[in-house]
N, C-alpha and C positions, 0 to 999 in steps of 0.2 A: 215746302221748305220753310225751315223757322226764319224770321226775320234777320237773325245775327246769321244763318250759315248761308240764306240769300244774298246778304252785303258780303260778306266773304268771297263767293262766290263770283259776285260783280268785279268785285274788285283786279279775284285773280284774271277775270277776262280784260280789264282793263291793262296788266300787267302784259299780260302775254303779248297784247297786240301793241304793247309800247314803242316799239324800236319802229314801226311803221306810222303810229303815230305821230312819231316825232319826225318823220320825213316831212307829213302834213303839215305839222305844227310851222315847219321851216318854208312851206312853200306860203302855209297862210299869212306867215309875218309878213312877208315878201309882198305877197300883194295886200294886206292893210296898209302896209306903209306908202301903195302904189293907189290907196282910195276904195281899196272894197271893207264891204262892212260884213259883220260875224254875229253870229245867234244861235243860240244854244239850242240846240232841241233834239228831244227823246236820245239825251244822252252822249250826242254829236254835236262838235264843232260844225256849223256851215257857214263858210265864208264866199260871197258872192261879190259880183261886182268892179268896182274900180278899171283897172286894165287891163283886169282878165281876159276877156272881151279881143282883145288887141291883141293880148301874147298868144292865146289861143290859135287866132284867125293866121301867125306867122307860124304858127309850127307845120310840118309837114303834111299834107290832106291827110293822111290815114292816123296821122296822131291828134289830130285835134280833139276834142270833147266838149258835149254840155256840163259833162257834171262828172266827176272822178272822187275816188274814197283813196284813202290813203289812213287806216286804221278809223279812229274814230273823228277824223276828219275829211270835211266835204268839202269842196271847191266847187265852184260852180259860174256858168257865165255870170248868171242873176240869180236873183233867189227866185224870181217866178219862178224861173226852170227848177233849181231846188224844190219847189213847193208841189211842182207836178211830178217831178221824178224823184222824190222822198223815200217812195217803198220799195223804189230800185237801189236806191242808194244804201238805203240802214240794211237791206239784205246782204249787203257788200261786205258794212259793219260785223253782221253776224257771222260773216266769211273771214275776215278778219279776226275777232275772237275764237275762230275754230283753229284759224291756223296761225296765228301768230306770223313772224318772220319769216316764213314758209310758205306764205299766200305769195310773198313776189315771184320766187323760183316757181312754182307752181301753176302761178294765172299763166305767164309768161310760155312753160314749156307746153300750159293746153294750146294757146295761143298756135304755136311753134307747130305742135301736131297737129292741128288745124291745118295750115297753112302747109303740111307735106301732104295731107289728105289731097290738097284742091280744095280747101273749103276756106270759110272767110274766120281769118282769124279772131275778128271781133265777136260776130252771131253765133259763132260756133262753140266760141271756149266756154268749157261747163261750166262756169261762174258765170258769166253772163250765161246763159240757159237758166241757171237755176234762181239770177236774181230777177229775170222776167217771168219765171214760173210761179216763184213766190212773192212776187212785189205785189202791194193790192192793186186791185184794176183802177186804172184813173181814166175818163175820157179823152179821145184824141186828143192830140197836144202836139206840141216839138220834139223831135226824133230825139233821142237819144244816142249820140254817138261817142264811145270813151269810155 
């Protein structure tokens, strides 16, 4: 690809996946303004920290997370975790650019058919499958759950 129809390109992915972005955008103010801090990398917002941590630990067992995408933003308890689940995460991002506003109904009814199967709606739903298939390998580390 030429350079001008590569930025092009980029662009239109960044468009598409705007309206989920800006979900992120709104939960990362939320917790900067609550003490977590943000860095830019390969393209994504990652916001870690502050009271994350906290809000996280009161949501309901099966909702909690280490680290969640929401277009081209990342949340996450810490950025260690960010830093070891990175290739799981921007896999999400690339999910996100394919499907635009579309990934929520979608993550959501894999999820949902998971869970009529018997099966676990996290491990199961093909986005997660395919962002541990394609995420580069990292050594053991912290589970990843969310």
């Amino acid at each position: 690809m030429t350079s001008g129809l590569g930025e092009a390109v980029r662009a239109l992915r960044y468009a598409w996946a705007a309206p989920c972005s800006l979900v992120g955008l709104l939960l990362a103010a939320t917790a900067l303004a609550f003490g977590a801090t943000a860095k830019g990398i390969e393209g994504a917002l990652e916001v870690a920290g502050g009271r994350i941590p906290l809000l996280v630990s009161r949501l309901p067992k099966g909702l909690r997370f280490s680290a969640i995408t929401f277009g081209h933003v990342i949340l996450g308890v810490s950025h260690a975790i960010l830093d070891f689940h990175r290739g799981h995460e921007h896999v999400h991002v690339r999910q996100y650019e394919r499907w635009g506003i579309l990934f929520f109904p979608l993550y959501c009814g894999s999820s949902l058919v998971q869970l009529l199967r018997g099966r676990d709606f996290y491990l199961d739903n093909r986005f997660e499958r395919e962002a541990r298939a394609k995420a580069t390998p990292t050594p053991a580390g912290p589970p990843l759950s969310g």
